[in-house]
MILOBA-955691 format. One line per field, with one value per residue (C-alpha): residue number from 1; x, y, z. Coordinates in steps of 0.1 Angstrom, whole numbers, plus 5000, padded with zeros to 4 digits. Each point is the difference from the previous one (the first is absolute). Example, Ala and Ser with C-alpha at 12.3 -4.5 7.8 and 13.67 -1.06 7.14 Angstrom:
2
nr	[1 / 2]
u	[5123 / 5014]
v	[4955 / 5034]
w	[5078 / 4993]
//
This chain:
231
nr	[1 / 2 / 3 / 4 / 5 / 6 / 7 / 8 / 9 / 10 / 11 / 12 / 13 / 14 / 15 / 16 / 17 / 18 / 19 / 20 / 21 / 22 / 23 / 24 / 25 / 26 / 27 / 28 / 29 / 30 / 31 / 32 / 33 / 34 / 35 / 36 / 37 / 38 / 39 / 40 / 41 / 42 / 43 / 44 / 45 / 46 / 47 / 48 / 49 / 50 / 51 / 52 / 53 / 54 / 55 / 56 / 57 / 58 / 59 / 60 / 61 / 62 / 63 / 64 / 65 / 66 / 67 / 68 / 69 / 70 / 71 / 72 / 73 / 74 / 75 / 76 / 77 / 78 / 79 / 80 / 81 / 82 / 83 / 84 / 85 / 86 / 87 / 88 / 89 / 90 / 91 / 92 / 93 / 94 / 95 / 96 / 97 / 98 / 99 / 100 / 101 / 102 / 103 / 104 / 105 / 106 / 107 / 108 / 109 / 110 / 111 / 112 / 113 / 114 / 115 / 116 / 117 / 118 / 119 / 120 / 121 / 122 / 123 / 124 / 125 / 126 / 127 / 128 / 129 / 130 / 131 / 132 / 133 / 134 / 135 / 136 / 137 / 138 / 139 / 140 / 141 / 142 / 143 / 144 / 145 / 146 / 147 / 148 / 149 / 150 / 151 / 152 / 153 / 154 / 155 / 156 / 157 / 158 / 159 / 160 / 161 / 162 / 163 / 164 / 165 / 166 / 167 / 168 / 169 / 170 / 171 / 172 / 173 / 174 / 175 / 176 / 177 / 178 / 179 / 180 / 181 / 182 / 183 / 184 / 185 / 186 / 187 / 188 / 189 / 190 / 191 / 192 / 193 / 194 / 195 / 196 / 197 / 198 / 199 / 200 / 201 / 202 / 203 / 204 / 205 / 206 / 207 / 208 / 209 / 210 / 211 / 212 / 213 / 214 / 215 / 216 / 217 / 218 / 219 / 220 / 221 / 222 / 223 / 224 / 225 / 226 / 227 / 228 / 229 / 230 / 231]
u	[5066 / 4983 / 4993 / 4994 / 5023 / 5021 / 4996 / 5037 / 4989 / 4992 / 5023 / 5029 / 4975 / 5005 / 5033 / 5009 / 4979 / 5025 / 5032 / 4998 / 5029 / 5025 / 5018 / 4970 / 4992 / 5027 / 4999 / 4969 / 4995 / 4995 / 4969 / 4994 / 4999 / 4982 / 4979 / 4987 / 5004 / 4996 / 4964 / 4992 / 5012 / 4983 / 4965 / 5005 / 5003 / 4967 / 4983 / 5016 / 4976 / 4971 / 5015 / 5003 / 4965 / 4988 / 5026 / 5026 / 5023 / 5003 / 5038 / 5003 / 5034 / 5012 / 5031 / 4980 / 4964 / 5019 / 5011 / 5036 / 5012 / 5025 / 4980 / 5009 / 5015 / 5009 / 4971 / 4988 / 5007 / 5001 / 5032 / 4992 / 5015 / 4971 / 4963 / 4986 / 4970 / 5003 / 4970 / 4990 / 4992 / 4975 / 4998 / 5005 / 5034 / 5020 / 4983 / 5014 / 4992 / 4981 / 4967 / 4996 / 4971 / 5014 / 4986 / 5021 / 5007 / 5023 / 5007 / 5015 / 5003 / 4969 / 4977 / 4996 / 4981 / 4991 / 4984 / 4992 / 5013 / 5019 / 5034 / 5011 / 4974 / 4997 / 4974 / 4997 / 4991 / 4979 / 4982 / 4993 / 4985 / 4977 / 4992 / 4990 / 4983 / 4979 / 4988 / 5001 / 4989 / 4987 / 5035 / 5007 / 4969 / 4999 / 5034 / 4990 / 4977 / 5034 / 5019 / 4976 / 4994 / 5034 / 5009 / 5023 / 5001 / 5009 / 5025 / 5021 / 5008 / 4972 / 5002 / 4985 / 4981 / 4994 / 4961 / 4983 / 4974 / 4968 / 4987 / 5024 / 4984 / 5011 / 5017 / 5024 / 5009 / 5030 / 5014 / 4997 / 5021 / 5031 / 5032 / 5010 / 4977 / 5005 / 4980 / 5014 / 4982 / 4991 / 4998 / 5032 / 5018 / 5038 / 4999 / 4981 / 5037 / 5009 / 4978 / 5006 / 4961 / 5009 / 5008 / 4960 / 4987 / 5021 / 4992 / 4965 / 4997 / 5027 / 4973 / 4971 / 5024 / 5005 / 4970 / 5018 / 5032 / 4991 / 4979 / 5034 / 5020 / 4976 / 5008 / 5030 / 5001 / 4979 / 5026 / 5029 / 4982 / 4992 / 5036 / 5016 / 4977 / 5006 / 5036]
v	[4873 / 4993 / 4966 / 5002 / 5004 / 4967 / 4976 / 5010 / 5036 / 4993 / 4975 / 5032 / 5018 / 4974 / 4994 / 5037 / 5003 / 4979 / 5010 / 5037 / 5009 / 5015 / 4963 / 4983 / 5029 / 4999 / 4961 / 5004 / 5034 / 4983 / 4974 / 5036 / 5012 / 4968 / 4986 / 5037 / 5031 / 4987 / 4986 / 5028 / 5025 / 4975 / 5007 / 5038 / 4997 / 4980 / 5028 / 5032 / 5004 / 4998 / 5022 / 5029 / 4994 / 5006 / 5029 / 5011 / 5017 / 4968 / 4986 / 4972 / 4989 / 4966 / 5021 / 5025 / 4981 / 4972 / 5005 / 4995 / 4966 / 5022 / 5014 / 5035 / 4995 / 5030 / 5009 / 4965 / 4975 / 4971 / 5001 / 4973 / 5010 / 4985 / 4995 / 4973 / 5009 / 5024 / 5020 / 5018 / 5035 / 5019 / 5035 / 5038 / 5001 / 5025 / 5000 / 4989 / 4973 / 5017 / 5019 / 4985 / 4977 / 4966 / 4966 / 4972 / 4965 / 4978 / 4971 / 4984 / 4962 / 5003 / 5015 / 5020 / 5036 / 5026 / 5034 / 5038 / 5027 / 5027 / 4994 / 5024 / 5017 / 5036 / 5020 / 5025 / 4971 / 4986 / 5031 / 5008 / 4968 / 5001 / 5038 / 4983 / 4972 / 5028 / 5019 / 4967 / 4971 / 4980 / 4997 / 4976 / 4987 / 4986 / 4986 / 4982 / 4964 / 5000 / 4991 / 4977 / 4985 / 4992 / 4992 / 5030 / 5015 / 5033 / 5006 / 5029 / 5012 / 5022 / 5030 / 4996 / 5030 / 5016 / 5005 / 4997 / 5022 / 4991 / 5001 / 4972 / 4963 / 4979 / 4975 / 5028 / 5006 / 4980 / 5013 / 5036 / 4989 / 4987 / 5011 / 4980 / 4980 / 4973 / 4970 / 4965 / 4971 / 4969 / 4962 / 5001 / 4960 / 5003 / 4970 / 5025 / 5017 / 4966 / 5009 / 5022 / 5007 / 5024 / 5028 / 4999 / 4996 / 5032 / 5018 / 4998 / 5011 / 5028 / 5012 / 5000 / 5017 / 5029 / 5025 / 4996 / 5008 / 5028 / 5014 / 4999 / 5013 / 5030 / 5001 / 5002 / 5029 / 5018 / 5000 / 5007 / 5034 / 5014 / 4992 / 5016 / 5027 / 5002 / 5002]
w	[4816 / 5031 / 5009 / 5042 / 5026 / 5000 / 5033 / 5005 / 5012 / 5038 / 5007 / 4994 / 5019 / 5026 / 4998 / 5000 / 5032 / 5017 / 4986 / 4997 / 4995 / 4975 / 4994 / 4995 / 4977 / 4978 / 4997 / 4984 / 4984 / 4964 / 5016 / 5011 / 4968 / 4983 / 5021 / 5018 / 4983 / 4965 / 5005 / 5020 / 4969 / 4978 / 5022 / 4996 / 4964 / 4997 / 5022 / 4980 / 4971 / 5020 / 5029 / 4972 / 4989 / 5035 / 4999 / 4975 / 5022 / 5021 / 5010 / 4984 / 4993 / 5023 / 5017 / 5010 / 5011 / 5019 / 5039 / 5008 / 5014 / 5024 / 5031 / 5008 / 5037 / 5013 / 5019 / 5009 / 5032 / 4973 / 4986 / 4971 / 4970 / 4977 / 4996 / 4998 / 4980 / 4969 / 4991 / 4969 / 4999 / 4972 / 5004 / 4980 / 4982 / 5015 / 5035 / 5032 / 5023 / 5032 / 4991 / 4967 / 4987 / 4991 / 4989 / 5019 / 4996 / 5025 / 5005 / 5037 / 5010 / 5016 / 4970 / 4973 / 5007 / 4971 / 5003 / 4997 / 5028 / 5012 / 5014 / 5030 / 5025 / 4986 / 5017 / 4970 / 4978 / 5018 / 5015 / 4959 / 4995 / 5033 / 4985 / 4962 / 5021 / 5018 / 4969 / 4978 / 5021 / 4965 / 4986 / 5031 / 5006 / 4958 / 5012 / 5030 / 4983 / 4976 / 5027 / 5016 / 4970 / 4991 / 5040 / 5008 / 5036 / 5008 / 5026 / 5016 / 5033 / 5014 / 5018 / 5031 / 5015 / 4963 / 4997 / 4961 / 4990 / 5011 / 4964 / 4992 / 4991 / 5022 / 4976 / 4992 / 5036 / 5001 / 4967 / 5016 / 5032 / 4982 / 5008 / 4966 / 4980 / 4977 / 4987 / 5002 / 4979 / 5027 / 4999 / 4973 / 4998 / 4994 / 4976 / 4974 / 4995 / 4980 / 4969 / 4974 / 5012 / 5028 / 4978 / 4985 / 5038 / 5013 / 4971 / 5005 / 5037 / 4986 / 4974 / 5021 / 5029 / 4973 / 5011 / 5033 / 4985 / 4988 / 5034 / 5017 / 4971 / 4999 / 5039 / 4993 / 4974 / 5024 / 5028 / 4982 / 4985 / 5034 / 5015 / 4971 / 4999 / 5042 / 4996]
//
């Protein structure tokens, strides 16, 4: 059962940060396993029942939702064999990582950030959702005192010389311009992740996120039909 992330989780965080490496690692895999992972599988477990109520076909078994603590190297200048952050990810079983909606929750030594996006920059996605935003500006417009209200902010790399319709509101302008899009809740304390408490305050902003969730979904959907029907 769920009781908070213990005040042992940064300090590994911490620690890790400076001793990445594969002795430190394997000194410590079972604090590892206690004082990390577990709580972290223990948080998913508390979100599952009402991550299926805001969609059944959502992932939601620990193994699968939680990030790996070994960083994929190959392709990167930092040659660190471990994060030290882990982040939780909430999105269609069966679906990959890039181009798929997702609900996120991580946590860093710095803070704790939760959310609703798009992972990847896909131009077929996002050109479906600037065409649904076009023809169906109220679906995002209803959307947009939700996320004031619950102090998200919307963010995403722009493209620069891209030009909206002139019909557009204006509020919706910088939606249209993403190259990705996702919402991130603001003004988060990273001493809420020491009550069992967290899991009601995500889970709200995740509920009233869903109308979103399913705008980019739909986006989604849309893309993949005309690429398969393309090909």
């Amino acid at each position: 059962m769920f009781q908070g992330f213990g005040k042992e989780l940064i300090p590994f965080f911490l620690d890790l940060r400076f001793h990445n490496d594969k002795s430190f690692m394997d000194a410590n895999r079972e604090r590892y396993y206690r004082e990390v992972r577990q709580p972290f599988y223990d948080f998913i477990g508390a979100m599952g029942p009402g991550m299926q109520e805001i969609c059944e076909d959502m992932e939601v078994r620990p193994n699968k939702c939680l990030s790996r603590i070994n960083r994929d190297t190959r392709f990167s200048k930092d040659k660190s064999p471990y994060r030290d952050h882990l982040w939780v990810s909430f999105r269609q079983s069966g679906m990959p990582n890039d181009g798929t909606p997702f609900y996120w929750f991580e946590i860093s030594p710095e803070d704790v950030t939760w959310g609703l996006g798009i992972w990847g920059e896909s131009r077929e996605i996002m050109d479906a959702m600037r065409r649904k935003m076009a023809a169906h500006p109220d679906d995002f417009l209803r959307m947009l005192p939700v996320l004031k209200k619950r102090n998200f902010a919307l963010a995403g790399p722009e493209w620069k010389k891209m030009k909206p319709p002139e019909e557009l509101p204006e509020v919706l302008r910088p939606w249209y311009l993403k190259k990705a899009v996702y919402a991130e809740r603001l003004d988060t304390s990273l001493s809420w992740i020491h009550s069992p408490d967290i899991v009601n305050r995500v889970m709200e902003d995740y509920r009233a996120l869903a109308p979103l969730y399913w705008i980019f979904r739909g986006c989604v959907e849309e893309a993949m039909n005309m690429m398969e029907q393309q090909n």
